[in-house]
C-alpha positions as a Markdown table, in Angstrom:
| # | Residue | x | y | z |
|---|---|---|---|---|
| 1 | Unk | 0.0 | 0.0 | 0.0 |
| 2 | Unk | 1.7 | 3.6 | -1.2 |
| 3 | Unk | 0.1 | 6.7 | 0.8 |
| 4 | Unk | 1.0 | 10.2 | 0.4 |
| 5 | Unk | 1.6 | 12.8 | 3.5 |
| 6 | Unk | -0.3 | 15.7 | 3.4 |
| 7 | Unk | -1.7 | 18.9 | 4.6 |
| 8 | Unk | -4.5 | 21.3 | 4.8 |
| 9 | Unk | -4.6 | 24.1 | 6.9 |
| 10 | Unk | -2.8 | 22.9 | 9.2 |
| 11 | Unk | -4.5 | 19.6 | 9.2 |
| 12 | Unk | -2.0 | 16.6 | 8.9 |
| 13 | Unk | -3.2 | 13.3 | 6.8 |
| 14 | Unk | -2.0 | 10.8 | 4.5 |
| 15 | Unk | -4.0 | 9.4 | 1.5 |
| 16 | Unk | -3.6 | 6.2 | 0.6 |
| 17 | Unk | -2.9 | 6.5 | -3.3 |
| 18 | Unk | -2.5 | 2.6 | -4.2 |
| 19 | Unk | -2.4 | -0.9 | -2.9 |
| 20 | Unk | -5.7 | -0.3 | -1.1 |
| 21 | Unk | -8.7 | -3.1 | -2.0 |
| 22 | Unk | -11.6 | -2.5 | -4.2 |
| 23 | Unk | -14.8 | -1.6 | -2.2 |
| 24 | Unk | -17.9 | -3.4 | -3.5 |
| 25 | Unk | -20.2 | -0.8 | -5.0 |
| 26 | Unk | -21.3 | 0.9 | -7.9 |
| 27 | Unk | -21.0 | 4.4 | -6.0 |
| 28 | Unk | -19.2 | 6.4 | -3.6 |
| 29 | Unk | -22.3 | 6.5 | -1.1 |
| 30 | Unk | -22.7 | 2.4 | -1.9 |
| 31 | Unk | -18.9 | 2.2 | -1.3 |
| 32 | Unk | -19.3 | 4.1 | 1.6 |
| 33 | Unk | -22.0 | 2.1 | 3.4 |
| 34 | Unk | -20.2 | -1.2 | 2.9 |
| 35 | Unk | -17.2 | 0.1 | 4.3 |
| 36 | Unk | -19.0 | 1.3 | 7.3 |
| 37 | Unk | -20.9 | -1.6 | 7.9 |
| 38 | Unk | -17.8 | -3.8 | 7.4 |
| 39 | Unk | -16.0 | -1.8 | 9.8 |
| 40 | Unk | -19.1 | -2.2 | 12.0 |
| 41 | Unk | -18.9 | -6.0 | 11.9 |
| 42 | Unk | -14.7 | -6.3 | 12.4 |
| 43 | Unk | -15.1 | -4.0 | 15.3 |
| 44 | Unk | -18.0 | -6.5 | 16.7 |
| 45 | Unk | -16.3 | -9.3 | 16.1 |
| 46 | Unk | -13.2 | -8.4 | 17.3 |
| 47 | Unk | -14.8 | -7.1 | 21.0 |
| 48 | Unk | -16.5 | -10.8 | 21.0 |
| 49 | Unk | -13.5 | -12.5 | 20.5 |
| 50 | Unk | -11.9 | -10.4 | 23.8 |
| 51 | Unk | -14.6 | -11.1 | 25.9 |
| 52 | Unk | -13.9 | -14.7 | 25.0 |
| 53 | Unk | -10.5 | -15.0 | 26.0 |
| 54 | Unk | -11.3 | -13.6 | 29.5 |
Protein backbone atom coordinates (compact mmCIF):
# COMPACT_ATOMS: atom_id res chain seq x y z
CA UNK A 1 0.00 0.00 0.00
CA UNK A 2 1.65 3.58 -1.18
CA UNK A 3 0.05 6.71 0.84
CA UNK A 4 1.04 10.25 0.38
CA UNK A 5 1.58 12.75 3.52
CA UNK A 6 -0.33 15.72 3.36
CA UNK A 7 -1.65 18.86 4.62
CA UNK A 8 -4.53 21.33 4.83
CA UNK A 9 -4.59 24.05 6.86
CA UNK A 10 -2.79 22.90 9.15
CA UNK A 11 -4.47 19.64 9.23
CA UNK A 12 -2.02 16.60 8.88
CA UNK A 13 -3.15 13.31 6.78
CA UNK A 14 -2.03 10.82 4.55
CA UNK A 15 -4.04 9.36 1.54
CA UNK A 16 -3.55 6.17 0.58
CA UNK A 17 -2.91 6.54 -3.34
CA UNK A 18 -2.47 2.59 -4.24
CA UNK A 19 -2.36 -0.94 -2.90
CA UNK A 20 -5.75 -0.29 -1.13
CA UNK A 21 -8.70 -3.07 -1.99
CA UNK A 22 -11.61 -2.48 -4.24
CA UNK A 23 -14.85 -1.64 -2.19
CA UNK A 24 -17.87 -3.41 -3.48
CA UNK A 25 -20.20 -0.81 -5.04
CA UNK A 26 -21.33 0.91 -7.88
CA UNK A 27 -20.99 4.45 -5.96
CA UNK A 28 -19.19 6.39 -3.62
CA UNK A 29 -22.27 6.54 -1.14
CA UNK A 30 -22.71 2.43 -1.94
CA UNK A 31 -18.95 2.23 -1.28
CA UNK A 32 -19.34 4.08 1.64
CA UNK A 33 -21.98 2.14 3.42
CA UNK A 34 -20.19 -1.16 2.92
CA UNK A 35 -17.17 0.11 4.33
CA UNK A 36 -19.04 1.29 7.31
CA UNK A 37 -20.88 -1.56 7.91
CA UNK A 38 -17.78 -3.82 7.37
CA UNK A 39 -15.95 -1.83 9.84
CA UNK A 40 -19.07 -2.23 12.05
CA UNK A 41 -18.89 -5.99 11.86
CA UNK A 42 -14.67 -6.31 12.41
CA UNK A 43 -15.14 -4.01 15.26
CA UNK A 44 -17.96 -6.47 16.72
CA UNK A 45 -16.26 -9.33 16.11
CA UNK A 46 -13.22 -8.44 17.31
CA UNK A 47 -14.80 -7.12 20.95
CA UNK A 48 -16.51 -10.78 20.96
CA UNK A 49 -13.52 -12.54 20.48
CA UNK A 50 -11.86 -10.37 23.78
CA UNK A 51 -14.64 -11.14 25.88
CA UNK A 52 -13.90 -14.66 25.02
CA UNK A 53 -10.55 -14.99 25.98
CA UNK A 54 -11.26 -13.58 29.47
Amino acid sequence: MSELGVHAEGEIGRVIIDGALDILGKTMMEKMVQAQADLELKVSINLLQQRAWR
